[in-house]
Every structure is written in C-alpha cells, then in structure tokens.
SERO-4910 file (N, C-alpha, C, O; in steps of 0.05 Angstrom, whole numbers):
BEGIN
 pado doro    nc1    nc2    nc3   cac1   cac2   cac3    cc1    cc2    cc3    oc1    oc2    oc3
  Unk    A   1104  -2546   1069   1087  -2553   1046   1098  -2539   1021   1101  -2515   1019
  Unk    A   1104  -2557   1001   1111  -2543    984   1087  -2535    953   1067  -2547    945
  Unk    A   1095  -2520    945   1063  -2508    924   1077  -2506    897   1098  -2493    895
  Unk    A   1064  -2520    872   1070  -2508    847   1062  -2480    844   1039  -2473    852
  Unk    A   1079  -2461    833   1072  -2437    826   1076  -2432    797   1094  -2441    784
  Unk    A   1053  -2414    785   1053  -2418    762   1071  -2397    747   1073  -2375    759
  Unk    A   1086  -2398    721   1108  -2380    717   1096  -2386    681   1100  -2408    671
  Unk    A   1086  -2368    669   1084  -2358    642   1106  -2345    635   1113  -2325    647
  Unk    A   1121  -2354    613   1143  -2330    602   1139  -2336    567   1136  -2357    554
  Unk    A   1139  -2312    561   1149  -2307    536   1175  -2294    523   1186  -2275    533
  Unk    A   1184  -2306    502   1221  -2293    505   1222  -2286    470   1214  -2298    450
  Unk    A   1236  -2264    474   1245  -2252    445   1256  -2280    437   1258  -2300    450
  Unk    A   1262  -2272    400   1268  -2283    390   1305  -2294    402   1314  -2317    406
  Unk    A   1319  -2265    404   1344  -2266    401   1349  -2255    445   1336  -2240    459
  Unk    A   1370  -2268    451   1364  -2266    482   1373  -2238    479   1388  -2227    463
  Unk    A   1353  -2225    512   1352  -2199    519   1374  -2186    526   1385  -2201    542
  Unk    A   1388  -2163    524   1399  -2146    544   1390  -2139    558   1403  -2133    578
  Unk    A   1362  -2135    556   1345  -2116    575   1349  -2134    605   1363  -2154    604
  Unk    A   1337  -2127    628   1327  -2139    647   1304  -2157    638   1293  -2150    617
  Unk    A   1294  -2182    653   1270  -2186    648   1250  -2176    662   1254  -2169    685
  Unk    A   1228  -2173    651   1212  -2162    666   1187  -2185    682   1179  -2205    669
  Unk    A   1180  -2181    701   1165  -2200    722   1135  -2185    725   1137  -2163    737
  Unk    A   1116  -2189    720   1083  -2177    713   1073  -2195    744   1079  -2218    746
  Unk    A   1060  -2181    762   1053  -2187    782   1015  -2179    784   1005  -2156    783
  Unk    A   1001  -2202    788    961  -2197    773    961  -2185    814    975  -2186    835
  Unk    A    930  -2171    800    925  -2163    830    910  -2182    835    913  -2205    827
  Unk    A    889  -2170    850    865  -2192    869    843  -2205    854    832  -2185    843
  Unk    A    828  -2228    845    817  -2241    831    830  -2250    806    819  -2269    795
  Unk    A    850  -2242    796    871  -2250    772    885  -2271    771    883  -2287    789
  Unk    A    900  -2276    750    923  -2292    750    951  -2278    728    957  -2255    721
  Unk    A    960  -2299    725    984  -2294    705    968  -2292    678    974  -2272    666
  Unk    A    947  -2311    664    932  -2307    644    929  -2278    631    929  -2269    608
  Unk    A    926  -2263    662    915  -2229    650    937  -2213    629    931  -2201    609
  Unk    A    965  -2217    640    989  -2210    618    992  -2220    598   1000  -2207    579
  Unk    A    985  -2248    595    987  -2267    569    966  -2259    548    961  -2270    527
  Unk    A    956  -2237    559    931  -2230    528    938  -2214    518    931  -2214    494
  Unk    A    949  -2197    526    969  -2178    507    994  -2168    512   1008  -2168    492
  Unk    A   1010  -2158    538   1029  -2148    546   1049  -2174    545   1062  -2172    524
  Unk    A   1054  -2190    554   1077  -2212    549   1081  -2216    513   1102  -2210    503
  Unk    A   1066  -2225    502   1072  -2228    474   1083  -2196    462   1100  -2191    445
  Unk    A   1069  -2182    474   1074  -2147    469   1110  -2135    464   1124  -2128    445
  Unk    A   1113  -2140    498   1145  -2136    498   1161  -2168    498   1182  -2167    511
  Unk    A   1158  -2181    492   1172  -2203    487   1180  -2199    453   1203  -2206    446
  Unk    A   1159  -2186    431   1162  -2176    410   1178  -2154    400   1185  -2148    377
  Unk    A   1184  -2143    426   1213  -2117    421   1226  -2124    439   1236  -2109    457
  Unk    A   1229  -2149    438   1265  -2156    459   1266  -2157    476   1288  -2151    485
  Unk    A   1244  -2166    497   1245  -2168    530   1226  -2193    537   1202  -2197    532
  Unk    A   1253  -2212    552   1242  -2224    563   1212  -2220    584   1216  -2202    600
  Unk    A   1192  -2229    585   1158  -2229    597   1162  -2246    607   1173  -2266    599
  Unk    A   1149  -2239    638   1146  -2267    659   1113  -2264    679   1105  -2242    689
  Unk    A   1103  -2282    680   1085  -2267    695   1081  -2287    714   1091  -2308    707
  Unk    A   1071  -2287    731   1071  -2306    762   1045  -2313    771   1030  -2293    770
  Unk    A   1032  -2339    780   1001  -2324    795   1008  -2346    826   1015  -2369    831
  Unk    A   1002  -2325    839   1011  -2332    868    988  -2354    873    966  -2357    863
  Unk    A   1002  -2365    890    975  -2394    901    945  -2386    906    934  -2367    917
  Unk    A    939  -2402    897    914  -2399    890    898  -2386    876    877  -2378    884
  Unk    A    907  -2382    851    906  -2364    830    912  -2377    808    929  -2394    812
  Unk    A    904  -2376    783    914  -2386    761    912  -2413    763    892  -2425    769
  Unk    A    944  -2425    753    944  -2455    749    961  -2465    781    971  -2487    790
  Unk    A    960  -2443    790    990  -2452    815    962  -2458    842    939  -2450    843
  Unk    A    978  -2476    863    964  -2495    873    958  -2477    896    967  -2455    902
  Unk    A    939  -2493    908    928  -2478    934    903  -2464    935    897  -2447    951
  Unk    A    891  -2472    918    866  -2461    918    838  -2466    940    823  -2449    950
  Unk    A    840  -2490    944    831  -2509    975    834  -2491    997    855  -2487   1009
  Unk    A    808  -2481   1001    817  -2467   1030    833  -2437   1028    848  -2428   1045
  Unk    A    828  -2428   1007    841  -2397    997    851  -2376   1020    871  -2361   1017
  Unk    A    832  -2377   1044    829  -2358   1058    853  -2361   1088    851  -2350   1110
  Unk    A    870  -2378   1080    890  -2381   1095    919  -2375   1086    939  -2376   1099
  Unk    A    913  -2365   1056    929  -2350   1057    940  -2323   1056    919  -2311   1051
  Unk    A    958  -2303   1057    960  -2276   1076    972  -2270   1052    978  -2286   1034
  Unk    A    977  -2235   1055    998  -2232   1038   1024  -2228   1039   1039  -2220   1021
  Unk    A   1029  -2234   1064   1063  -2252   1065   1061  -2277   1042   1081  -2280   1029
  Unk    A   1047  -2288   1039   1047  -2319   1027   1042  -2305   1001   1045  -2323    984
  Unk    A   1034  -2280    987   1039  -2285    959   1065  -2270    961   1080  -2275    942
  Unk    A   1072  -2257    973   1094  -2243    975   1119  -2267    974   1139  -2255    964
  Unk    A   1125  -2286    978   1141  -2307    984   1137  -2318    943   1153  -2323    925
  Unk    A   1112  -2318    945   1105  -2331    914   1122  -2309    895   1140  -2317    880
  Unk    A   1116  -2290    897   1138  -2262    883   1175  -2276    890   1191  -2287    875
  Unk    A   1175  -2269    914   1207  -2280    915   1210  -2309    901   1230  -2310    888
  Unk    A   1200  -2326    901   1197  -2354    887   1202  -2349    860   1222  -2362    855
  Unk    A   1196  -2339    841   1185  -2319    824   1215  -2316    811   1228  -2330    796
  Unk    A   1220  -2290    824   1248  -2282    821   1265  -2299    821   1280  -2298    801
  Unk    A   1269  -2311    833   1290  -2331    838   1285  -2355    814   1304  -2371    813
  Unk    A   1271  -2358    801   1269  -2374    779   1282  -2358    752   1290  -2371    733
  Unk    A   1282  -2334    751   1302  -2320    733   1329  -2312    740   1337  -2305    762
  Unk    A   1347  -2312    704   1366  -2318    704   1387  -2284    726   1409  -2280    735
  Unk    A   1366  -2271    724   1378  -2235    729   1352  -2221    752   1328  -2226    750
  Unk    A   1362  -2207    768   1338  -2195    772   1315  -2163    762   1316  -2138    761
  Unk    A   1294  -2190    753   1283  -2175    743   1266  -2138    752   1268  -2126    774
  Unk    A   1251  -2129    725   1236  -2107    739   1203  -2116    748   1189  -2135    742
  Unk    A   1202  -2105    755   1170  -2114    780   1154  -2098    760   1165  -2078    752
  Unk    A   1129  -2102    750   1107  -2093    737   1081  -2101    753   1073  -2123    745
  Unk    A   1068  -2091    770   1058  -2097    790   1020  -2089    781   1017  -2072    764
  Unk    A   1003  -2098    788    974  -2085    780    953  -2090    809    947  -2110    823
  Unk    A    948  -2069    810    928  -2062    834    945  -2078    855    969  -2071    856
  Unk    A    936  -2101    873    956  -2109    894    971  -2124    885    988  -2132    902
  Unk    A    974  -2131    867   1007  -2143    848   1020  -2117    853   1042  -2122    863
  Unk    A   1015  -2087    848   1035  -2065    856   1039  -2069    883   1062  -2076    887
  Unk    A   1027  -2067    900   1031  -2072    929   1058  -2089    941   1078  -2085    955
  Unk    A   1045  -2116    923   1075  -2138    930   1092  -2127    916   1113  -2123    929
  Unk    A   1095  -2118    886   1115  -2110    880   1129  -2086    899   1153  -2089    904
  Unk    A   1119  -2067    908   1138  -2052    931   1148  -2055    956   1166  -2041    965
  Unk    A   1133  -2079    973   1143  -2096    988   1175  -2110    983   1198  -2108    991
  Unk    A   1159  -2125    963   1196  -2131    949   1222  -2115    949   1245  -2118    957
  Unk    A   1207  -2092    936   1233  -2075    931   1245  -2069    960   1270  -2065    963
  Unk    A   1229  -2070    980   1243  -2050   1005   1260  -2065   1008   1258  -2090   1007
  Unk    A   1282  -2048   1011   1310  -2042   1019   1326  -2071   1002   1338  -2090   1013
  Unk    A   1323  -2068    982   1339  -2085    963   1343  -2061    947   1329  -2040    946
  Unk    A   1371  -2069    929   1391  -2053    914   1386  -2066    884   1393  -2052    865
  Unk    A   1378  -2084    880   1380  -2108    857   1347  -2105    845   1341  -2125    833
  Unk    A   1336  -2093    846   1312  -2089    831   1313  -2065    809   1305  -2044    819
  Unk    A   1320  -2063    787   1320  -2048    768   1305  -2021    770   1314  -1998    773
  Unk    A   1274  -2030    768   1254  -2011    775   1230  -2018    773   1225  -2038    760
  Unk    A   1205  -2002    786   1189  -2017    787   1163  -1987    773   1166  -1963    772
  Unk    A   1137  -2008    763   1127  -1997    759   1093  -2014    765   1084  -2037    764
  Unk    A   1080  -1984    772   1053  -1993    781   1027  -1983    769   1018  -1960    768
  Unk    A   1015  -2009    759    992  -2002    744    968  -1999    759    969  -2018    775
  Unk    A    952  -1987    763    929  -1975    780    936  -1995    803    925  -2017    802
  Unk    A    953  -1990    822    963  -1999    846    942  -1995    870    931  -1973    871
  Unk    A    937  -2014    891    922  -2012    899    927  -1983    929    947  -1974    940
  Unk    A    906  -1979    932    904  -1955    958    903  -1962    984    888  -1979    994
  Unk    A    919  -1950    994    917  -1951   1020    898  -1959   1035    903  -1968   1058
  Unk    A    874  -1956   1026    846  -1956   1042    829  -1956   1017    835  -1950    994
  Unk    A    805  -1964   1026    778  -1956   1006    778  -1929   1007    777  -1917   1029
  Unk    A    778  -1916    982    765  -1885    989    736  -1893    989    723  -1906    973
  Unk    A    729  -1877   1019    697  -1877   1024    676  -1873    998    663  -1894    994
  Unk    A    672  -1854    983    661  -1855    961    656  -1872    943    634  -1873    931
  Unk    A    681  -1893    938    673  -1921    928    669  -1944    939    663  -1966    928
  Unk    A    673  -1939    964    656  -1968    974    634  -1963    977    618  -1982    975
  Unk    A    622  -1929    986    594  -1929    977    581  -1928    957    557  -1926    961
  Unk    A    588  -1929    934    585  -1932    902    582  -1965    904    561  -1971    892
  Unk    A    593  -1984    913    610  -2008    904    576  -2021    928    559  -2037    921
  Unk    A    577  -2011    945    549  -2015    967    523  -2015    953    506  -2032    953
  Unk    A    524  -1983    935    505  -1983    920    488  -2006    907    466  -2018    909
  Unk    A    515  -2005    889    515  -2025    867    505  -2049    871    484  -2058    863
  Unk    A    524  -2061    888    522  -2091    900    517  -2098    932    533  -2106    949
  Unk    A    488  -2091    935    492  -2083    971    481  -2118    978    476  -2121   1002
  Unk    A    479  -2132    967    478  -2159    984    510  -2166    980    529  -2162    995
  Unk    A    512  -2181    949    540  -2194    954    564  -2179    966    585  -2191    965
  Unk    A    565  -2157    976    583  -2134    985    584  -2135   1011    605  -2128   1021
  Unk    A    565  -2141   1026    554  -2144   1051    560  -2170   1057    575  -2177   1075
  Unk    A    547  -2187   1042    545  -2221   1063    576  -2224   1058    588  -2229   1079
  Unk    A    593  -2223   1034    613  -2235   1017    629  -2221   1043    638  -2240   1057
  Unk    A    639  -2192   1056    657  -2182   1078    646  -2195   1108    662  -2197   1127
  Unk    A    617  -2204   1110    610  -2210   1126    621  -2238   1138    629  -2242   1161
  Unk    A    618  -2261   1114    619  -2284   1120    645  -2301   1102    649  -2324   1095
  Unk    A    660  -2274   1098    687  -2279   1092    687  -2292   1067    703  -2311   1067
  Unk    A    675  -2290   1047    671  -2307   1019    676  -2287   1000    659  -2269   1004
  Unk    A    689  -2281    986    706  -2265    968    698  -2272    947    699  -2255    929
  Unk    A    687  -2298    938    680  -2298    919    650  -2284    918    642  -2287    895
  Unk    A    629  -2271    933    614  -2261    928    625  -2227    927    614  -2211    912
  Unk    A    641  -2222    938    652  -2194    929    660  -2186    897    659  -2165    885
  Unk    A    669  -2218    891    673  -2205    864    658  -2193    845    670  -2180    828
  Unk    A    635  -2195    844    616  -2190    829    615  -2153    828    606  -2139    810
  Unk    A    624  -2147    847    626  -2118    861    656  -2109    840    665  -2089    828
  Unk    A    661  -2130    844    701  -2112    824    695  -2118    795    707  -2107    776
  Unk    A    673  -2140    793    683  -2139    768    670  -2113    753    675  -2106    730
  Unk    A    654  -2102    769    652  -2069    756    667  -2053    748    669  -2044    726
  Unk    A    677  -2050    764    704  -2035    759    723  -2042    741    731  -2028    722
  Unk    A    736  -2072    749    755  -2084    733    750  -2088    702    757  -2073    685
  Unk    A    741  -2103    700    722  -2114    666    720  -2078    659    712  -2060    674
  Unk    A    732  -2075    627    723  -2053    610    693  -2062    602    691  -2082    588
  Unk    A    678  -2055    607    650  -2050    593    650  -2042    573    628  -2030    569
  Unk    A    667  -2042    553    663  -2036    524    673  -2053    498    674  -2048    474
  Unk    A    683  -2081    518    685  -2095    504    672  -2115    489    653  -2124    502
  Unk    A    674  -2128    463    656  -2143    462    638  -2161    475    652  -2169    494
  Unk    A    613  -2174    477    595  -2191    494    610  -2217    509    611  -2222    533
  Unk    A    621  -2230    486    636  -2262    478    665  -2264    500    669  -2283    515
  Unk    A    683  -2236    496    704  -2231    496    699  -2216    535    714  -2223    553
  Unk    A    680  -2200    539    677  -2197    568    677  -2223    590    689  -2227    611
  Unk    A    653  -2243    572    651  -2265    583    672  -2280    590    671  -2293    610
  Unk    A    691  -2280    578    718  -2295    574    728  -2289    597    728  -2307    615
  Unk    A    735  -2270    601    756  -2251    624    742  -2255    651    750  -2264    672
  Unk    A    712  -2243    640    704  -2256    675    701  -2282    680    704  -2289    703
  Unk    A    694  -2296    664    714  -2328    676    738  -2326    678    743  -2348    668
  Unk    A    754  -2319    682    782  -2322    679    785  -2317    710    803  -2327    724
  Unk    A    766  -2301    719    773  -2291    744    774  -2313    769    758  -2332    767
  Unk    A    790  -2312    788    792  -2332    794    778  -2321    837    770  -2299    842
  Unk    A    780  -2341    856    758  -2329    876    788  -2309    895    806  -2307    878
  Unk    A    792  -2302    909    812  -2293    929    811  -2297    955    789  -2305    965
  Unk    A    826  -2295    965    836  -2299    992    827  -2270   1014    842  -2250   1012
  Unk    A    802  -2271   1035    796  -2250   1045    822  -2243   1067    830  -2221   1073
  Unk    A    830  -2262   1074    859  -2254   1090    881  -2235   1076    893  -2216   1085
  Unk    A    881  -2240   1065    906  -2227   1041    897  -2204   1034    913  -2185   1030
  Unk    A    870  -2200   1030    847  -2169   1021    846  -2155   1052    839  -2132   1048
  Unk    A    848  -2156   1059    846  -2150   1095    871  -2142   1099    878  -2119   1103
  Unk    A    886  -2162   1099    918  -2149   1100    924  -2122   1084    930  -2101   1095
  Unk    A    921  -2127   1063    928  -2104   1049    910  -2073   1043    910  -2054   1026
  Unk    A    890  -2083   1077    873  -2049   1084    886  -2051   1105    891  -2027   1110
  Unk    A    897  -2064   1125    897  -2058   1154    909  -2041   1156    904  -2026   1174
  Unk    A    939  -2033   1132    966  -2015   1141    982  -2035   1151   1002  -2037   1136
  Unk    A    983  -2050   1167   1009  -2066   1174   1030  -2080   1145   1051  -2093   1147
  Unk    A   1019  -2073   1124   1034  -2083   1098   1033  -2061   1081   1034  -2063   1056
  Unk    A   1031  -2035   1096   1036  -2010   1081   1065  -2010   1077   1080  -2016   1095
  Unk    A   1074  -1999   1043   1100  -2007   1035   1117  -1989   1046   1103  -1970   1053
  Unk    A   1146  -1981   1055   1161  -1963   1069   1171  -1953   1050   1189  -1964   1038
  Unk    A   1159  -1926   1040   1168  -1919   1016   1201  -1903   1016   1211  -1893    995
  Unk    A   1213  -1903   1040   1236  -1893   1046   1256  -1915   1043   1280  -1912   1042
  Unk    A   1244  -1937   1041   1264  -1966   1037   1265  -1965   1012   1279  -1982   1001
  Unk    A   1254  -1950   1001   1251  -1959    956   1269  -1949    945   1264  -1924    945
  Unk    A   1286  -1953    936   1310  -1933    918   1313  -1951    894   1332  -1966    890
  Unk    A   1290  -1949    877   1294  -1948    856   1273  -1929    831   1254  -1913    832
  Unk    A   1282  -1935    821   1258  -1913    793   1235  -1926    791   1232  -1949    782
  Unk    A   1212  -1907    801   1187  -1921    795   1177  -1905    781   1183  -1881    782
  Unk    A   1153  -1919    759   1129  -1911    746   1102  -1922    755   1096  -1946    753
  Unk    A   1081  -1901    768   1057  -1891    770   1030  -1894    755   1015  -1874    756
  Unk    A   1021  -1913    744   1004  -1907    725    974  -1916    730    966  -1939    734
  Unk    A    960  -1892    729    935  -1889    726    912  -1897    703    918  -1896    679
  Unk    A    887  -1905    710    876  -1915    694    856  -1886    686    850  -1872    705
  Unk    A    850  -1881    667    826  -1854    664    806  -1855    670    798  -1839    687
  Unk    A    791  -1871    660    772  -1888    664    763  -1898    692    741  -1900    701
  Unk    A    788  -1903    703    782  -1921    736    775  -1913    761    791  -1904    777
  Unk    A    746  -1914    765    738  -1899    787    741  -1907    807    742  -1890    825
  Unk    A    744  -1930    814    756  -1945    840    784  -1931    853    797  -1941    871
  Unk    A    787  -1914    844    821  -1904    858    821  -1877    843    821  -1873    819
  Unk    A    820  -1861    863    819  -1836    861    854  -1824    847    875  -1826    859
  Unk    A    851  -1813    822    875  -1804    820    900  -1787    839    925  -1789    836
  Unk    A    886  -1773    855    903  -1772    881    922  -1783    891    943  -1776    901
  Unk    A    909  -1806    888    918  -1831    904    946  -1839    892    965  -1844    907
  Unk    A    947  -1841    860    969  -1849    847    995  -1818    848   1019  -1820    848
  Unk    A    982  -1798    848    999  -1768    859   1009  -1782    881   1027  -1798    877
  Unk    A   1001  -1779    903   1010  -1794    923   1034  -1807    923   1057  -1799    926
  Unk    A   1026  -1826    919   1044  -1851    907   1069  -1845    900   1090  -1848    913
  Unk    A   1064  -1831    868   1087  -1827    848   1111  -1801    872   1135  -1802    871
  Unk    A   1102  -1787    884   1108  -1768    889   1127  -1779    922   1150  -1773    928
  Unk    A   1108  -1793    935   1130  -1807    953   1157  -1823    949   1174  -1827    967
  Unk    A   1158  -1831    929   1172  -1856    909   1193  -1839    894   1215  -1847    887
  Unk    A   1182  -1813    889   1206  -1794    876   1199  -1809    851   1219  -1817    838
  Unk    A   1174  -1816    842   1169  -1826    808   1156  -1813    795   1144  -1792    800
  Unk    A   1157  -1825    778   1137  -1806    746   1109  -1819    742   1105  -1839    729
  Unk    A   1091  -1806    754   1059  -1809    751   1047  -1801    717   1053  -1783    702
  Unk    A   1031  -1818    714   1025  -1818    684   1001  -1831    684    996  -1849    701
  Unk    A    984  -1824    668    952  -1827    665    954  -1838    632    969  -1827    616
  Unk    A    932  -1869    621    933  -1878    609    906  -1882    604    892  -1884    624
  Unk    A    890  -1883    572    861  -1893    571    860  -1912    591    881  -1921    601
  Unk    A    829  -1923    602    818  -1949    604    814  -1952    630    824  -1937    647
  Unk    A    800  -1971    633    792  -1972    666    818  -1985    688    842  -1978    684
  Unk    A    810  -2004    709    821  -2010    729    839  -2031    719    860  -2035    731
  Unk    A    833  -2050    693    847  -2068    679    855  -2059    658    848  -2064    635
  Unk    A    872  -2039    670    896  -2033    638    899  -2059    617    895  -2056    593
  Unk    A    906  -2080    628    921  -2092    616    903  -2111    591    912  -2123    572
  Unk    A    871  -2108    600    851  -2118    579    832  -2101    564    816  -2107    546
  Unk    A    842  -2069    580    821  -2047    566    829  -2052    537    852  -2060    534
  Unk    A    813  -2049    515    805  -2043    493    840  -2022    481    850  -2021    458
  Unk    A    847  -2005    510    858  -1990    496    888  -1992    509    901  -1972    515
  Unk    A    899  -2026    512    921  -2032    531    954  -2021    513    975  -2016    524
  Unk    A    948  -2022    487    968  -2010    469    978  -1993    483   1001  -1998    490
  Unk    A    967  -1967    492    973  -1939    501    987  -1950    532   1004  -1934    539
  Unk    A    986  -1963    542    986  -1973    565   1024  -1975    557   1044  -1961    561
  Unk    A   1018  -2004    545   1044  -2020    532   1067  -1992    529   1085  -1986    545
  Unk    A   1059  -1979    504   1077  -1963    494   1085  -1937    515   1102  -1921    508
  Unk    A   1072  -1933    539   1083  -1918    554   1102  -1930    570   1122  -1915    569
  Unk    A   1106  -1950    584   1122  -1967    596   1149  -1969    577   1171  -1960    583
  Unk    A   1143  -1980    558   1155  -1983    540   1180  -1961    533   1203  -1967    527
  Unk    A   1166  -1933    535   1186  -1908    532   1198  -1897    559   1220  -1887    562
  Unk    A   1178  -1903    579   1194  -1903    604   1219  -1919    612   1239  -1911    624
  Unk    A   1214  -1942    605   1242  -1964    599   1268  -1948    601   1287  -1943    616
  Unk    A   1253  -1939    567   1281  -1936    553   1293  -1905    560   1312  -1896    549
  Unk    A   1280  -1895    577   1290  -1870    584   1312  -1872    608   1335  -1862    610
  Unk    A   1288  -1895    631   1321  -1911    645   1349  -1920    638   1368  -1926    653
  Unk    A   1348  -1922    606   1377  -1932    598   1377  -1963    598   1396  -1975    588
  Unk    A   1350  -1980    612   1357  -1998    604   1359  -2012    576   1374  -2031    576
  Unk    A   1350  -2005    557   1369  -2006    526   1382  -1987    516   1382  -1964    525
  Unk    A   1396  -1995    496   1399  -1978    477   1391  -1976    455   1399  -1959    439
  Unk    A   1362  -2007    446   1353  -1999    418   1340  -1973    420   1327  -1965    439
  Unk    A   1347  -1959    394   1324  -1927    382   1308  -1944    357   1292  -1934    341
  Unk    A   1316  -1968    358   1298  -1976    326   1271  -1976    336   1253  -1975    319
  Unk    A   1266  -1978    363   1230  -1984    366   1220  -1956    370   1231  -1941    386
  Unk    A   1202  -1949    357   1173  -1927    351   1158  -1927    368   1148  -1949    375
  Unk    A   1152  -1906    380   1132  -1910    403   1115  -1892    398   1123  -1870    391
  Unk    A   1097  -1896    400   1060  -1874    401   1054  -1867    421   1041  -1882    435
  Unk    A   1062  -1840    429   1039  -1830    457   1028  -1822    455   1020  -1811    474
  Unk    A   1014  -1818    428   1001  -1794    425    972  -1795    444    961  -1775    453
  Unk    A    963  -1828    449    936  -1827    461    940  -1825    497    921  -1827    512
  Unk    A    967  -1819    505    974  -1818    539    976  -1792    545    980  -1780    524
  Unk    A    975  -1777    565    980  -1742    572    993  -1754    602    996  -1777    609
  Unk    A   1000  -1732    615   1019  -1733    641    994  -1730    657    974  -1719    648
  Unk    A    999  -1742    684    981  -1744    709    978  -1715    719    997  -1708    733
  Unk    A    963  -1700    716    969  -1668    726    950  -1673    758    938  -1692    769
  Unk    A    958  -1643    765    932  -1632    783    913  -1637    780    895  -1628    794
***
C-alpha cells in the first residue's frame, strides 16, 4: 500500500550550505505545528525547513482506521522523509517526533545532529498521569480503555496548548490537532522502541520546556547526559513550538547550530538572554 506523505518546506532565498533541517510533530500533531513559526523562522536565516506528518496526521493519508498503525510505520514515514531531500538532513524531533528522530539516528553516520524538543519519556512519570487522571478521569479512562485516543486528547491538550494564548488563536491550534494512533502511543511506553543510545554518534541538543509539567526535567538530564549532549531549558510549556515565547526556543537552536560548525555565517544575532542552562 502505498500512502501520500505530507512534506512542508520552506527555503531561503539563496540555496543553503547549511544541512537541511527535517522538524518531526509528536503525538496529536502534524507538520502544520512548524509552519507557524519555526520553518518560515530558519528558512529566513538560510536553512532549508522541512517538516513531515507521518500518516495519519496532517494532510498525509491514512487516517481510516488510525490504530493500525505502530511506530515502525511512522518511523518508515521519517525515512520516506529523508529520502525526499537533496542531503541528509538534521532531525528536529518534538515529544515522540524526538523519539523517531533517535530511532533514526541509530547507528547511522550520515545524520548531522539531532535535537530534541520536550522529547517524549520513557514512561509516564506516575505523578502525571495522576494529575492527567485528576483532571480528566472519564476521557483518560474510557479513551486507554476502549482504545480511542481521540478521547485522551482532551487530557494533552492541557499540557500541550500554552494557556496564555489568545482565546481565537488557542482555538485554532486545538483544531489543528489531529486524533492518534493508540498502537503507536503504546509502543512508545512498552520499551521495546526504547532508543539505543550507544548506537547515536552524533551531537545532540536536549531541550526542555519550563513551563512543562508533563516531563519531569530529570528526564531531559537523563537524556542529554546519555547522548553525551547539551541539555538546555527554554520558556513555555510542552509546545515549544506555539508557546507565546517560541523565539527563545528558535534562537537557541539556532546558536547551537552554529557552534557545530555547521555555518560559517557570524552576520546572524542571536538573543539568549530569555534561555539559562538545564542545571540540577
């Protein structure tokens, strides 16, 4: 069976040196979520933007029957992905978009580097699924019970959605959201698709949301620290990429880049002043 997959790109004016970079949405997302600010963002200082939404997501097909597919099958949508660009790109991965993105990387040499925006955990930490129970103890319950994911969402979009955005503009986003696949959410608690972080040899970035209580900063220590990467804490909740305050987000990546050497422009300015380092 073959599936349209959906591929957003935005491209500098003048073609890149850089690598391109590949934006991978987590669970209820699509490719849409980069297209609101981060693709036009760095596509505006010289880097090719690509962003992907694995089947059944977005505009890419397969939505019929969602729950048959695993996360081998978005994982294949990622390689699909790749293979539609001209170089291989860096992986920009968010909640289980990080996930697939480190899958990928294992034991490939040809991935630049990768970086992970509030990447998803290993497990629920207990504390927030009892928070998340609290909150939403029917759709939380029937939605794991009777395998419908689309009643779970109502439970993420707590977390996810900044609550400090305008009324009009919240509304927006949570339509945008699209239902998920409980196979694929399952997969990526069981451990059998826990990433081999000894297969990764490349430069990764860590990044935490401040704001995001769904994932214990630990968790991204963890992470950064297995990976031999640089952990870094950014305003905004679990959706960096639509918080109110995704600038700070942008411009950290952005300096991490360029510290890898993948350019050599110094003409671009960068502001950290609103990011601090992931401490203890």
């Amino acid at each position: 069976m073959t599936l349209q997959i959906e591929l957003i790109s935005r491209l500098p004016e003048k073609k890149s040196q850089h690598p391109p970079l590949l934006f991978i949405h987590g669970a209820y997302h699509s490719a849409q979520c980069w297209d609101e600010h981060f693709l036009p963002w760095f596509a505006a200082r010289g880097w090719e933007a690509h962003a992907v939404s694995v089947r059944g997501h977005g505009n890419s097909d397969g939505k019929k029957n969602i729950n048959q597919w695993c996360f081998n099958d978005y994982l294949d949508d990622v390689k699909h992905a790749v293979g539609l660009l001209d170089r291989p790109p860096i992986l920009l991965g968010h909640s289980m978009g990080g996930r697939l993105a480190l899958k990928y990387s294992e034991n490939r040499l040809d991935v630049p580097a990768v970086v992970l925006l509030a990447a998803s955990p290993v497990s629920i930490p207990k504390e927030v699924g009892r928070k998340l129970l609290r909150m939403h103890p029917i759709t939380w319950t029937l939605g794991f019970l009777f395998h419908n994911m689309m009643w779970v969402r109502r439970a993420f979009e707590s977390f996810c959605i900044p609550p400090n955005l305008p009324s009009e503009l919240k509304q927006r986003y949570i339509a945008d959201l699209c239902n998920e696949s409980y196979t694929a959410v399952m997969d990526v608690f069981s451990g059998k698709f826990d990433p081999d972080y000894q297969a990764i040899n490349t430069a990764v970035l860590a990044i935490a949301g401040e704001d995001d209580w769904s994932i214990p900063k630990s968790d991204h220590r963890h992470v950064a620290k297995a990976l031999n990467g640089t952990p870094m804490i950014c305003p905004g909740v679990h959706d960096l990429m639509l918080d109110p305050s995704w600038e700070s987000t942008t411009n950290t990546i952005l300096s991490w880049l360029q510290q890898q050497n993948f350019t050599q422009d110094k003409q671009i300015e960068v502001n950290l002043e609103t990011e601090s380092p992931l401490v203890q």
